[in-house]
C-alpha positions in Angstrom: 10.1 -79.1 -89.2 11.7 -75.8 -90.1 10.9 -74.1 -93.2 13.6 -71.7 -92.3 16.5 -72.4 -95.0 13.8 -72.4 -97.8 11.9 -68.8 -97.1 14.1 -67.8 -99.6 14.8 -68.2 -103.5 18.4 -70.0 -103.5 21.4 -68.5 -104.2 24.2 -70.3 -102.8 27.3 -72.7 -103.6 24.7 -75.0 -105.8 25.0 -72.2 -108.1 27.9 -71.0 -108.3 30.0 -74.0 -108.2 30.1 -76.4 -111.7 28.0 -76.5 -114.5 24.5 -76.7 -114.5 23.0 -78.8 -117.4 19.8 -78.3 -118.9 17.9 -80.5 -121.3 15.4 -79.2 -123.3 16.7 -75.6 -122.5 15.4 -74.4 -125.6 11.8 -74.8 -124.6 9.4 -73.2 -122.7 9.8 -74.0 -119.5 13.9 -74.8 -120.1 14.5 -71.4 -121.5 13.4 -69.7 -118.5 15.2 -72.0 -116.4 17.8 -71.3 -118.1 17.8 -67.3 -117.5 16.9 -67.9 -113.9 20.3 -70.2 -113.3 22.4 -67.8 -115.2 21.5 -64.9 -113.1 22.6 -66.5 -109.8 26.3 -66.2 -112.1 26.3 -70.3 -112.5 27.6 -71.7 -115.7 24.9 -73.2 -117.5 24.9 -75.6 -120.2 22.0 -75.9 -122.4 21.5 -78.8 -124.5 17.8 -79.1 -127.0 17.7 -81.3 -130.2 14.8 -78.4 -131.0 12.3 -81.1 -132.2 10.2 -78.5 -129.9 12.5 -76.1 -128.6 13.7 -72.5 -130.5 16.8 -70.9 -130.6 14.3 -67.4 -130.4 14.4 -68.0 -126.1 17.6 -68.3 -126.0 18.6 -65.8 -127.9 19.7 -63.2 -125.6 21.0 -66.0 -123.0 23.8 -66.8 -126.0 25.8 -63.4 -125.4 26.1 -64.6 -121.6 29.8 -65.4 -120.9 28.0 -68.3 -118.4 26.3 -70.0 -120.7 26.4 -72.9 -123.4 24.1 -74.1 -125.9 24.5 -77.9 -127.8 22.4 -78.6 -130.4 22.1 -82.6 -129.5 19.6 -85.4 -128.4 20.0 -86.2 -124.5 20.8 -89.5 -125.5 24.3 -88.1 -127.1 25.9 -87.4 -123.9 29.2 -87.6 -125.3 28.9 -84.0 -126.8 28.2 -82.6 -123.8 29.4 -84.5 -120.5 31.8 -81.7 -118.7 33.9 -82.1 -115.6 32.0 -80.7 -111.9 28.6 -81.1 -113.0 26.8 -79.9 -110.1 23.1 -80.0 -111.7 20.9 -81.8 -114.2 17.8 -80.6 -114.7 15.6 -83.0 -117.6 13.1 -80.9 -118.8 13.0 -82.5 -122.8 10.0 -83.7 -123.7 7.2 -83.1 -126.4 4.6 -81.9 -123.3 2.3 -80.1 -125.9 -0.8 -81.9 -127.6 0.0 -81.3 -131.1 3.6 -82.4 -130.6 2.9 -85.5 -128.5 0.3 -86.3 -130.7 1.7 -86.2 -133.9 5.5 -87.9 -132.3 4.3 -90.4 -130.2 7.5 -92.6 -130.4 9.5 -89.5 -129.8 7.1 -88.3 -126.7 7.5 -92.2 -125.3 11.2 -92.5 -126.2 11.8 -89.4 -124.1 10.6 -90.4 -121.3 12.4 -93.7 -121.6 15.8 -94.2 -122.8 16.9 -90.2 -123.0 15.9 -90.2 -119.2 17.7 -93.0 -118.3 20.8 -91.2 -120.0 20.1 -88.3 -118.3 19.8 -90.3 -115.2 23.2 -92.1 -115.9 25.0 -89.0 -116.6 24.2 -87.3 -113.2 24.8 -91.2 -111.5 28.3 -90.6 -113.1 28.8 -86.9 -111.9 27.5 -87.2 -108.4 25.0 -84.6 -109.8 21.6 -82.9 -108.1 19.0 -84.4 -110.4 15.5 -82.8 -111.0 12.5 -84.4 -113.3 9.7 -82.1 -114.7 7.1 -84.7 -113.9 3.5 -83.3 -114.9 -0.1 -83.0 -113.6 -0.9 -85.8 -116.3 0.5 -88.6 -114.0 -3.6 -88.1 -112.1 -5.0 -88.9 -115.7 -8.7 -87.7 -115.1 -8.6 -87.7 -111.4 -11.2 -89.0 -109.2 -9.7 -87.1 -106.2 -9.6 -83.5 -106.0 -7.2 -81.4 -105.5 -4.8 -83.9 -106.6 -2.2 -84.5 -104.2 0.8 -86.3 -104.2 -0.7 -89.2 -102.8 -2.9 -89.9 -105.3 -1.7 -92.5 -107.7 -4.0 -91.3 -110.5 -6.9 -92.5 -112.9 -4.9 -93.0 -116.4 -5.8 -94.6 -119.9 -2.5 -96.6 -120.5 -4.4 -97.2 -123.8 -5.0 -93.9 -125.4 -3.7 -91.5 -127.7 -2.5 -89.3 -124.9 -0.5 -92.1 -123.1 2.6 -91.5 -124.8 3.2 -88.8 -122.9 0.9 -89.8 -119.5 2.9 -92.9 -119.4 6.2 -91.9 -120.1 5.9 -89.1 -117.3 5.0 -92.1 -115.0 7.7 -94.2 -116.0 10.2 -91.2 -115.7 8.8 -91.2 -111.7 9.5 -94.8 -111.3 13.0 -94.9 -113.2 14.2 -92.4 -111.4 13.3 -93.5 -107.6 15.5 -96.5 -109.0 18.0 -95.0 -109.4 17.8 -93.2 -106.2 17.4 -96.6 -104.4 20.3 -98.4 -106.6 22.9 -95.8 -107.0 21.8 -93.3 -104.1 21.1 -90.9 -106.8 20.2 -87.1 -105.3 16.1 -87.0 -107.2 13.7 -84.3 -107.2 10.7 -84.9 -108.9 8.2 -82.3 -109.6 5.0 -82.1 -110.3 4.3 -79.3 -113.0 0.6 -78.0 -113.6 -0.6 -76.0 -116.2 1.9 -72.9 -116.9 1.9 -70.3 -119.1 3.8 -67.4 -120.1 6.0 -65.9 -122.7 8.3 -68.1 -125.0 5.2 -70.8 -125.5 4.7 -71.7 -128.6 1.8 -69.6 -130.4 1.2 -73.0 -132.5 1.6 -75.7 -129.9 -2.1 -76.6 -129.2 -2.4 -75.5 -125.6 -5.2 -73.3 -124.2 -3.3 -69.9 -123.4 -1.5 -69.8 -127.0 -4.8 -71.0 -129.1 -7.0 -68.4 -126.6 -4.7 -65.3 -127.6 -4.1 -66.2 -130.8 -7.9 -66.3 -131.4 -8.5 -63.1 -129.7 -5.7 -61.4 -131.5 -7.2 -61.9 -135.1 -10.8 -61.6 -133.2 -11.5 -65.0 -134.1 -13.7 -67.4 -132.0 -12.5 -68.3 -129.3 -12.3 -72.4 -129.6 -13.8 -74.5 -126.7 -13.2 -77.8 -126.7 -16.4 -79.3 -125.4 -18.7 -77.4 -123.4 -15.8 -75.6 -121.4 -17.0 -76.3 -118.0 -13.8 -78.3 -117.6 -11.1 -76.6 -115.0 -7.6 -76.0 -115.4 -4.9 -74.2 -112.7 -3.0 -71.9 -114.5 0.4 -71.0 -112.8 2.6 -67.6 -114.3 5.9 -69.3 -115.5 7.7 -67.2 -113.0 5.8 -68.2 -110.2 7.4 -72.1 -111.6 10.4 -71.2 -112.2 11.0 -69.9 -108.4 9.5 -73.4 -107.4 11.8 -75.7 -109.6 14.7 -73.4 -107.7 13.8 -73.9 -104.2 13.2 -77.6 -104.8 16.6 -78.1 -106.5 18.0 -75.9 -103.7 16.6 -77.7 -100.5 18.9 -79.8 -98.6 17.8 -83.8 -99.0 17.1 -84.1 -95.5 14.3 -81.2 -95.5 12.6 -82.8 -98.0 9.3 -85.1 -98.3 9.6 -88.9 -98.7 9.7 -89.7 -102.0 10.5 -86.3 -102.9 7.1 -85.4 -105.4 6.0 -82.2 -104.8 3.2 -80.6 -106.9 4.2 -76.9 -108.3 1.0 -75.4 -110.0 -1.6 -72.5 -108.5 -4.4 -73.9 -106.8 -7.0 -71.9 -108.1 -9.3 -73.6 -109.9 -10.7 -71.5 -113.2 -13.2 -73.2 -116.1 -11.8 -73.5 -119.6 -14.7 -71.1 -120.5 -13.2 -68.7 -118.2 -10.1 -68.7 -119.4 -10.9 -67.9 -122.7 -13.0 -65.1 -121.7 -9.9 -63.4 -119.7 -7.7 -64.4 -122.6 -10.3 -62.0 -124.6 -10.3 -59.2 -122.1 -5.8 -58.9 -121.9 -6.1 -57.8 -125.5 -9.6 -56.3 -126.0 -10.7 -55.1 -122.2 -13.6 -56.7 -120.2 -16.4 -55.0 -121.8 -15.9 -56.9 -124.9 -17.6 -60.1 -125.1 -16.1 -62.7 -127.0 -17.5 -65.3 -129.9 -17.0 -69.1 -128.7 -17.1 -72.4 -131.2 -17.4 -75.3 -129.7 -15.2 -78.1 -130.8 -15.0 -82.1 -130.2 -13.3 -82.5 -126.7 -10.1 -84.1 -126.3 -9.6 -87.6 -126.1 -9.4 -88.5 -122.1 -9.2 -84.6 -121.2 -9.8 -84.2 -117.4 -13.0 -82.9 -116.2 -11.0 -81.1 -113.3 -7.7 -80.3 -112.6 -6.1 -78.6 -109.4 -3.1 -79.0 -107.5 -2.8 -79.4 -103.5 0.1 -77.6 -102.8 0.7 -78.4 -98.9 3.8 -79.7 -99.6 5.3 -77.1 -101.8 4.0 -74.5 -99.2 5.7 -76.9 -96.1 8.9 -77.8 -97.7 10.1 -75.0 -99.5 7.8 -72.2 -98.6 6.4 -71.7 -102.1 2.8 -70.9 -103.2 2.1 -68.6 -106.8 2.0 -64.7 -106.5 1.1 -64.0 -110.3 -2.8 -63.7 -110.7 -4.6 -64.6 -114.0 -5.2 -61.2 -115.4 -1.8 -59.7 -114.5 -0.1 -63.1 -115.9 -2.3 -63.0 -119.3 -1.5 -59.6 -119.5 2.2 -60.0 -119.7 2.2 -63.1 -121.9 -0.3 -61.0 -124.5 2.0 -59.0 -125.0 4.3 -60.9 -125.5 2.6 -62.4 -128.2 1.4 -59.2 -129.5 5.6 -57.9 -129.8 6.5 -61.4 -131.9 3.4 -62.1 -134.3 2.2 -59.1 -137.1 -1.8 -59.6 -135.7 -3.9 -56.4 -136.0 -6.1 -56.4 -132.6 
């Protein structure tokens, strides 16, 4: 197979030609999206109900002449359904633990009837339609690294399968609608990602590590640490979501699931101790506080990224210290903490 026409981030008639639109461009992960399809000069519609999204990262994208913002639920579609949509890109969803915890019927619903309306809406348009799928889809794998092979190890049970589940059913819905309505699907994926615009609040490991380290707190450890994590700089993601969307159907894997995450494999307990050392140096050692782990938390977690490296000639440049770096200070230039 050539790897040729994918050696290279995208910048083409995708693009530049219709509207590109963006659920859950508020977010994280949506807001950086967001930036990156408004500098190849598309016009870009972002549309966040901001049950977990901010208007602060997309502030600076709202002076843009190319791009849109809707307050709205996906599920209104009638506020935002434009003519030459080229793109959809469904990124909503409450992916952090205290929001999917505390929202359960929002974090299910999402994945449910707001994708199928996503999924409707580019069936209508003739639109390119990506899913941010998740590592959660392997549960607590028994297979490692986690390809995309593996069908997973998942409580449908527990307090985390609102979420787990509703990424799962958002695989499945859309390969139907690939198979019923010939429906262009990418599905990817997404391992642990950090970087500036996360929440500081949210409940995820880099945001509760700084945060900590900023206010020279403990650092909380839920369990004993020895758990892994791959942690992937959110620009390193965002040039993976935009070779994925970019690559030709043809040149791409069968269903097309590709994981995007780094594949180096770093303890929780490690983390926190380079969370400590972007805003203190590495000859300061850190206090730790063990807490209660989380209910079904994976004891490992790694991606295999052959396909992502086959198809589309993408593997993370961003190490740890040089991404923690940047997203401290980040964090240090929004919150009023003394270090």
């Amino acid at each position: 197979m050539s790897s040729n026409r994918n050696d290279h981030p995208p910048n083409g008639p995708l693009w530049t030609y219709g509207t590109h639109v963006v659920l859950g461009g508020a977010g994280f992960l949506g807001s950086h999206l967001c930036r990156s399809l408004a500098d190849t000069g598309g016009t870009v519609l972002c549309v966040d109900n901001l049950i977990t999204g901010s208007l602060r990262n997309i502030h600076s994208l709202r002076r843009l002449h190319n791009f849109d913002f809707i307050h709205a639920d996906v599920t209104e579609v009638e506020k935002y359904e434009r003519r030459n949509i080229a793109t959809v890109w469904n990124l909503a969803a409450l992916a952090s633990p205290v929001a999917y915890l505390s929202r359960p019927l929002e974090t299910a619903w999402a994945g449910a009837e707001a994708h199928r309306a996503a999924l409707e809406l580019a069936t209508r348009q003739g639109a390119r339609f990506f899913f941010a799928g998740t590592s959660e889809v392997y549960g607590d794998p028994e297979v490692h690294p986690q390809p995309e092979t593996y069908w997973g190890n998942v409580n449908p049970l527990g307090l985390r399968a609102c979420y787990d589940e509703s990424k799962r059913y958002g695989e499945a819905l859309a390969m139907i609608f690939s198979r019923e309505y010939g429906l262009d699907v990418r599905l990817a994926r997404i391992f642990n990602t950090y970087g500036p615009n996360m929440a500081l609040d949210d409940g995820r490991m880099i945001p509760a590590f700084i945060k900590a380290a900023s206010t020279k707190s403990a650092m909380p450890i839920h369990g004993d640490g020895s758990q892994t994590r791959s942690l992937c700089f959110v620009s390193d993601l965002i040039d993976g979501l935009m070779r994925f969307m970019a690559a030709e159907p043809d040149s791409l894997p069968t269903p097309p699931v590709i994981n995007l995450g780094n594949p180096t494999e770093t303890t929780v307990l490690e983390v926190a101790h380079a969370c400590w050392a972007a805003i203190h140096g590495p000859d300061v050692t850190p206090r730790t506080v063990s807490t209660a782990p989380n209910p079904d938390d994976p004891k490992r977690r790694c991606p295999d990224i052959t396909r992502a490296k086959e198809f589309l000639g993408w593997s993370p440049e961003v190490d740890l210290e040089a991404g923690l770096l940047k997203t401290a200070d980040y964090f240090q230039r929004r919150a009023p903490y003394q270090t």
